[in-house]
C-alpha positions as CSV (number, residue, x, y, z in Angstrom):
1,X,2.0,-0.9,-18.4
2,X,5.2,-2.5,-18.0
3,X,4.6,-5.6,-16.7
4,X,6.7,-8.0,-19.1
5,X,9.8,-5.7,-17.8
6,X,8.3,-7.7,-14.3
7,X,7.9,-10.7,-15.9
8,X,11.5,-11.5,-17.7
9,X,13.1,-10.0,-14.2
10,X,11.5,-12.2,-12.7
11,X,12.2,-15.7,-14.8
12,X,15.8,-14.0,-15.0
13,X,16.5,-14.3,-11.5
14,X,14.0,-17.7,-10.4
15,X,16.2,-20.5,-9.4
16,X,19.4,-18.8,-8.9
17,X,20.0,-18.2,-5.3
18,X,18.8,-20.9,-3.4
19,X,22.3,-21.9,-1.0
20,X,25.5,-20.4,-0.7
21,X,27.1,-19.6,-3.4
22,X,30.2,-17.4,-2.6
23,X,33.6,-18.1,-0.9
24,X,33.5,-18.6,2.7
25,X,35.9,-19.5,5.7
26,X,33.3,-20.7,8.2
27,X,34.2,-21.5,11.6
28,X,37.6,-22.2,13.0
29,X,38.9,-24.2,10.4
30,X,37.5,-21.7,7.8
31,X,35.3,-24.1,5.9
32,X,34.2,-22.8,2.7
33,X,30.6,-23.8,2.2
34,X,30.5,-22.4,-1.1
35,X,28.0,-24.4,-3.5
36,X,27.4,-26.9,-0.7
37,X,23.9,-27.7,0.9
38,X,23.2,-28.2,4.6
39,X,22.0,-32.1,4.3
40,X,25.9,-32.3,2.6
41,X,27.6,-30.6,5.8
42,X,25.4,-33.3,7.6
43,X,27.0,-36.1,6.1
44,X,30.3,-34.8,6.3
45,X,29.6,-34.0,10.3
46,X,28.6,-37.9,10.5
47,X,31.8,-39.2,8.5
48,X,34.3,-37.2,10.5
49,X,35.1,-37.4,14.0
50,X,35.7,-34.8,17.0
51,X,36.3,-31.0,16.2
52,X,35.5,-31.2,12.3
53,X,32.3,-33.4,13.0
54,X,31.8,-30.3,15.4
55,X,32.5,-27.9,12.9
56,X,30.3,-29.7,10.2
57,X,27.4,-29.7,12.1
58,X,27.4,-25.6,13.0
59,X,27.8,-25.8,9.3
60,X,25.0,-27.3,8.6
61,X,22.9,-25.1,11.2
62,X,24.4,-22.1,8.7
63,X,23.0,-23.6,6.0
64,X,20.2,-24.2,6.1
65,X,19.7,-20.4,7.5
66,X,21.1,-19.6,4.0
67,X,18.6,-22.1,2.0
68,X,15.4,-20.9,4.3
69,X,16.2,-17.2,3.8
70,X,16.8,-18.1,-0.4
71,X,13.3,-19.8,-0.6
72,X,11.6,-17.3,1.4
73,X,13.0,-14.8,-0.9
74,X,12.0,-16.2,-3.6
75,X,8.6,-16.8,-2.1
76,X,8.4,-13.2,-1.7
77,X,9.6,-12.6,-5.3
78,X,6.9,-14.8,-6.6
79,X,4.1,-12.9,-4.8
80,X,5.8,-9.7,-5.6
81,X,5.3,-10.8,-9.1
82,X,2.1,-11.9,-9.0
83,X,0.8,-8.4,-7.4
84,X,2.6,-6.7,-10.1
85,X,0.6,-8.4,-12.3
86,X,-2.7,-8.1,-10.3
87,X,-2.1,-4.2,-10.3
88,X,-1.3,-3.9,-6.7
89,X,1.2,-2.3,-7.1
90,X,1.9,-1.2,-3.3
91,X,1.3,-5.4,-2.3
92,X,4.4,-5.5,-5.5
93,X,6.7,-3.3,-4.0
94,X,6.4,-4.3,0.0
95,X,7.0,-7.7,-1.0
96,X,9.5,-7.2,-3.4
97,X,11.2,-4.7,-0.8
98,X,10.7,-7.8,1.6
99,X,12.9,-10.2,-0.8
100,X,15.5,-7.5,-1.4
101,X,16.1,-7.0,2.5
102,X,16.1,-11.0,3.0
103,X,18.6,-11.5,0.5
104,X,21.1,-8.2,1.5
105,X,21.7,-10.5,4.6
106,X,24.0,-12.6,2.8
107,X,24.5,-11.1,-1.0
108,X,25.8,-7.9,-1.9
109,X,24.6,-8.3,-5.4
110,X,21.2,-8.8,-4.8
111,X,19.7,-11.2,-7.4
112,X,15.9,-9.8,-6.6
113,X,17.4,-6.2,-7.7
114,X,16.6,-6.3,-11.2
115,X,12.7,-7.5,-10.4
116,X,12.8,-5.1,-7.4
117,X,13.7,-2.1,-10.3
118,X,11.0,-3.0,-12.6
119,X,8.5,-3.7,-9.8
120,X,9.3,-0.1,-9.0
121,X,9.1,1.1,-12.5
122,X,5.9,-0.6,-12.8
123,X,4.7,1.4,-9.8
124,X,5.8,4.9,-10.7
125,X,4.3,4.3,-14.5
126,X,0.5,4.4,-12.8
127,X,1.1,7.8,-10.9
């Protein structure tokens, strides 16, 4: 069994996606949202006036799409996990297939990969 592979994948990757963290130019005045969280682009939409209030608050909409999707991955991570561990393997690998897709929205370099591969491994070493 193969589950501590599972395990350190898994306490690898907890924690690190949970906003946007890459270079962006949202909107018309290409805002980069990078590192920032949506209850920040709220404030900023309430100190500044007219179109960059405007702009702040679609922001802040964006957001916290990003920041729902990240904990829901994670979510998803964490019961993939936890099935892994439980044996289920086939529970494991929808869930963990679940996170994956989820994340691919917005990452290219999926930070549930590594957990996704050993959730797999884990799977193949019963058969």
């Amino acid at each position: 069994m193969n589950t501590p592979s599972v395990t350190k994948s898994y306490e690898s990757a907890y924690g690190k996606w949970q906003f946007c963290d890459w270079q962006t130019e949202f909107g018309i005045l290409k805002l980069n949202l990078m590192g920032l969280r949506a209850v920040q682009a709220d404030r900023l939409a309430i100190a500044t006036g007219g179109q960059e209030s405007c702009e702040w608050r679609k922001a802040a909409v964006w957001l916290r799409r990003v920041e729902t999707d990240a904990a829901k991955a994670q979510e998803l991570a964490t019961q993939a996990r936890d099935a892994s561990l439980q044996n289920d393997h086939m529970l494991a690998t929808d869930l963990i297939n679940q996170a994956c897709q989820l994340e691919a929205a917005w990452h290219q370099s999926l930070v549930w990969h590594p957990l996704s591969l050993a959730v797999h491994a884990e799977s193949q070493s019963i058969h």
